[in-house]
MMTF fields as JSON, N, C-alpha, C and O atoms, coordinates in Angstrom:
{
  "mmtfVersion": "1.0.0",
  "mmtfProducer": "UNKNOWN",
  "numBonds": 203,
  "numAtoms": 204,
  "numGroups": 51,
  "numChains": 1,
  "numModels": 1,
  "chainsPerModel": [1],
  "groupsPerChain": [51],
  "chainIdList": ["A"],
  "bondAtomList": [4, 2, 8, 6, 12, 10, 16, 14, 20, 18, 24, 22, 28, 26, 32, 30, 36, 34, 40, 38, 44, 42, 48, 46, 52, 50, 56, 54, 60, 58, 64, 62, 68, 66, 72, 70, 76, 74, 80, 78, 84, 82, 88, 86, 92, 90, 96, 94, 100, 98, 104, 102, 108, 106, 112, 110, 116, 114, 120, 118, 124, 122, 128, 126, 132, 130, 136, 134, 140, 138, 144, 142, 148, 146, 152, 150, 156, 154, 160, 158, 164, 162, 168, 166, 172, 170, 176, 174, 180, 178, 184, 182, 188, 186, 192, 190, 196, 194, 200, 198],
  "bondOrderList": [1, 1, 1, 1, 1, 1, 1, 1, 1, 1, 1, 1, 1, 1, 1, 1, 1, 1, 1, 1, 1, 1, 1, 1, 1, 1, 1, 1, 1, 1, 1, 1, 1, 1, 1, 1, 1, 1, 1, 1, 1, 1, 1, 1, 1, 1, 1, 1, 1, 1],
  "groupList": [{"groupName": "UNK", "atomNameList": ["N", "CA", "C", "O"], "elementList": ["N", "C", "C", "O"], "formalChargeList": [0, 0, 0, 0], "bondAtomList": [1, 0, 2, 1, 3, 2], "bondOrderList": [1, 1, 2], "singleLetterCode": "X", "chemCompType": "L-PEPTIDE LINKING"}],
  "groupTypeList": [0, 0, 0, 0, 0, 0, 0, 0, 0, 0, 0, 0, 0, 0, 0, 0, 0, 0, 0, 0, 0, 0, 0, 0, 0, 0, 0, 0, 0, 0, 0, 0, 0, 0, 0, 0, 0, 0, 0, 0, 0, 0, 0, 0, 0, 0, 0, 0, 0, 0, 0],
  "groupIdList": [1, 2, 3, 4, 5, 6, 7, 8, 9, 10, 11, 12, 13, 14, 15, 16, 17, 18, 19, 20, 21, 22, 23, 24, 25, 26, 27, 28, 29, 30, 31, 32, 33, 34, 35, 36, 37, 38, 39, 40, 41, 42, 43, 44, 45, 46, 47, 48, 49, 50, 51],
  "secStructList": [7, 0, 0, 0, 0, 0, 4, 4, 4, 7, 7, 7, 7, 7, 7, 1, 1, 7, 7, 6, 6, 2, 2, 2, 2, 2, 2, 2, 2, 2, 2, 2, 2, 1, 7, 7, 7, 7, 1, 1, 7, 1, 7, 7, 4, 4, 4, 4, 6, 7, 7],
  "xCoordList": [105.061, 103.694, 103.579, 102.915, 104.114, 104.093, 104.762, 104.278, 105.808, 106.379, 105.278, 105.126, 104.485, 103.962, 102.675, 102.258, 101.974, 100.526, 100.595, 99.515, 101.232, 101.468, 100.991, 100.019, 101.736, 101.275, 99.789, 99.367, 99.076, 97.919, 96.78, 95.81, 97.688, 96.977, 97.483, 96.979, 98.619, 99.164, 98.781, 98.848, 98.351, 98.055, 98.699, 98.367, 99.311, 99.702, 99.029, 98.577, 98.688, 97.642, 98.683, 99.594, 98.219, 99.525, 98.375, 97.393, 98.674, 97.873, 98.465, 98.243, 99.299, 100.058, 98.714, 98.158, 98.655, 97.364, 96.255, 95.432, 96.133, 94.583, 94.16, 94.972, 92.496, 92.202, 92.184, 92.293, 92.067, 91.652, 90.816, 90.816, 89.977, 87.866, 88.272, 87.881, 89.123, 89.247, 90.414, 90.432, 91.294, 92.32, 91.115, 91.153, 90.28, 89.61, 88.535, 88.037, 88.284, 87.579, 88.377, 88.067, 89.086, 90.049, 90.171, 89.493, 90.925, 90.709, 89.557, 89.857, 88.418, 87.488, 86.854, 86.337, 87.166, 87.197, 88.111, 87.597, 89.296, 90.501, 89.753, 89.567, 89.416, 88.955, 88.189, 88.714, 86.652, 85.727, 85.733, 85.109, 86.679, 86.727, 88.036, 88.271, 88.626, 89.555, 90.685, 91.287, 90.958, 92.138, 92.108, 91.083, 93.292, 93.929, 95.422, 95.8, 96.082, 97.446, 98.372, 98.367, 99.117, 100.218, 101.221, 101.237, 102.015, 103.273, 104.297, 104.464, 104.915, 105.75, 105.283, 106.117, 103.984, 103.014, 103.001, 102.714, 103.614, 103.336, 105.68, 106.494, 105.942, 106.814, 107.048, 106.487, 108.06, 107.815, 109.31, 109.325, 110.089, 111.501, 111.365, 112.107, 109.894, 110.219, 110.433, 110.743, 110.016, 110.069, 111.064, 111.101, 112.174, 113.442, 114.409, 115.587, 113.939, 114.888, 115.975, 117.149, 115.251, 116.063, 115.44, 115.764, 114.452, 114.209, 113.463, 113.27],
  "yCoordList": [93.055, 92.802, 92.55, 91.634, 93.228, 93.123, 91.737, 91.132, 91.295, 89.803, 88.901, 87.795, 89.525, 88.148, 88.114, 87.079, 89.364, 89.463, 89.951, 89.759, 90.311, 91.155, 92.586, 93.202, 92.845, 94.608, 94.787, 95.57, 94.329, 94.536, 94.782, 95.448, 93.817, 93.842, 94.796, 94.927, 95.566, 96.251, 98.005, 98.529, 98.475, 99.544, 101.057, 100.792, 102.054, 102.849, 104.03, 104.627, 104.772, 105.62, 106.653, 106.334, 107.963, 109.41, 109.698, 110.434, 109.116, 109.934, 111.3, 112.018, 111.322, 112.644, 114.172, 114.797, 114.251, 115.438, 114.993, 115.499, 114.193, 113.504, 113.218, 112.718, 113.221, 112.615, 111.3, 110.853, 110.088, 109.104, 108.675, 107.456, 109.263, 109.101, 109.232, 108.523, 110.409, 110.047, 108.975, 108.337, 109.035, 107.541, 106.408, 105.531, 106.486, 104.654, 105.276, 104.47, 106.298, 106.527, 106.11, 105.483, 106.516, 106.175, 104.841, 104.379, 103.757, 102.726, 102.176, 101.673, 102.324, 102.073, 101.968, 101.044, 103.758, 103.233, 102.446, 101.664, 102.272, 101.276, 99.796, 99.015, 99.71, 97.936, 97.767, 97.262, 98.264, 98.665, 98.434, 97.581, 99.509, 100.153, 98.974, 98.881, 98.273, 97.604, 98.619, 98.13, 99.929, 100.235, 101.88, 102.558, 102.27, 103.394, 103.796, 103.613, 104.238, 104.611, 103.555, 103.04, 103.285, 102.118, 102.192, 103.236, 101.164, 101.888, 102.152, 101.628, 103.184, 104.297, 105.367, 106.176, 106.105, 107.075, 108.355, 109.332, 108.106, 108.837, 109.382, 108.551, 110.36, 110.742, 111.133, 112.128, 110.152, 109.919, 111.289, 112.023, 111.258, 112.474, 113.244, 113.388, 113.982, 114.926, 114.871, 115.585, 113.287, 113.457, 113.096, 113.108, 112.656, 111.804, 112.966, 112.671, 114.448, 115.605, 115.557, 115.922, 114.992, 114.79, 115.714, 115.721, 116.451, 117.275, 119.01, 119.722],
  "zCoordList": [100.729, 100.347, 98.846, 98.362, 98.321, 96.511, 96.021, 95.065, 96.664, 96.738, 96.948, 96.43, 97.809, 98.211, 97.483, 96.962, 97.441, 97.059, 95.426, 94.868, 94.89, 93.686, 93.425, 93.862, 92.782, 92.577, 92.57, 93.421, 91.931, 91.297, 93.185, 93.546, 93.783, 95.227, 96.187, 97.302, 95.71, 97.123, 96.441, 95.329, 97.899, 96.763, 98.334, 99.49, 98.139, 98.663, 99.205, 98.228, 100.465, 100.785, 101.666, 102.429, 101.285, 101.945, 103.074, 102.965, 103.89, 105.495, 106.037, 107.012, 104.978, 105.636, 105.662, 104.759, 107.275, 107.229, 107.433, 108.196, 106.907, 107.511, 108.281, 109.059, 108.879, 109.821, 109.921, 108.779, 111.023, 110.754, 110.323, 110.149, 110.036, 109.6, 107.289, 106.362, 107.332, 105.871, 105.283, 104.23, 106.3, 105.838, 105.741, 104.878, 106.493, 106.387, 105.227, 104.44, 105.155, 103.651, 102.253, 101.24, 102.541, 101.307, 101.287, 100.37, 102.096, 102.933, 101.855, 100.772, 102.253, 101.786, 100.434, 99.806, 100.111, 98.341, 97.873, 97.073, 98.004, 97.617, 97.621, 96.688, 98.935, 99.075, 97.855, 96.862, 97.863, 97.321, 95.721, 95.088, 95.208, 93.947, 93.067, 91.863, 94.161, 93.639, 92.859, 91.903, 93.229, 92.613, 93.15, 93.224, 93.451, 94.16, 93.73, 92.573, 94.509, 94.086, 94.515, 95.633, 93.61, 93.39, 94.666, 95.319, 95.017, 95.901, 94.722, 93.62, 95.409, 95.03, 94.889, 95.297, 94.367, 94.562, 94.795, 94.103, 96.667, 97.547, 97.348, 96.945, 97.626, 97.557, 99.152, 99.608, 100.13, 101.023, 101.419, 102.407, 100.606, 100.729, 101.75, 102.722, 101.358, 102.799, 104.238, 105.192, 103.831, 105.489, 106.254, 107.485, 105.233, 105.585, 105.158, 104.961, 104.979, 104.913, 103.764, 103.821, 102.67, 101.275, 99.97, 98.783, 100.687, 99.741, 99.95, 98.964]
}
């Protein structure tokens, strides 16, 4: 996505725990607000048992 769209457009969201009702909130401010958390962000390790 960042290849194609550029950074400035791809932006990263941790659903980890959440309901679906606040992922599309977030979702939402992102669209919205034009800016959220970058990819790389989210520190995905744990879940791949590397940390």
């Amino acid at each position: 996505a960042i290849n194609h769209l550029g950074e400035g457009k791809v932006f990263e969201i941790d659903t980890t725990g959440k309901t679906v009702e606040e992922v599309v909130r977030e979702a939402e401010r992102v669209v919205l607000e034009r800016k959220g958390p970058r990819p790389g962000s989210v520190d995905w390790t744990h879940l791949a048992g590397l940390v």
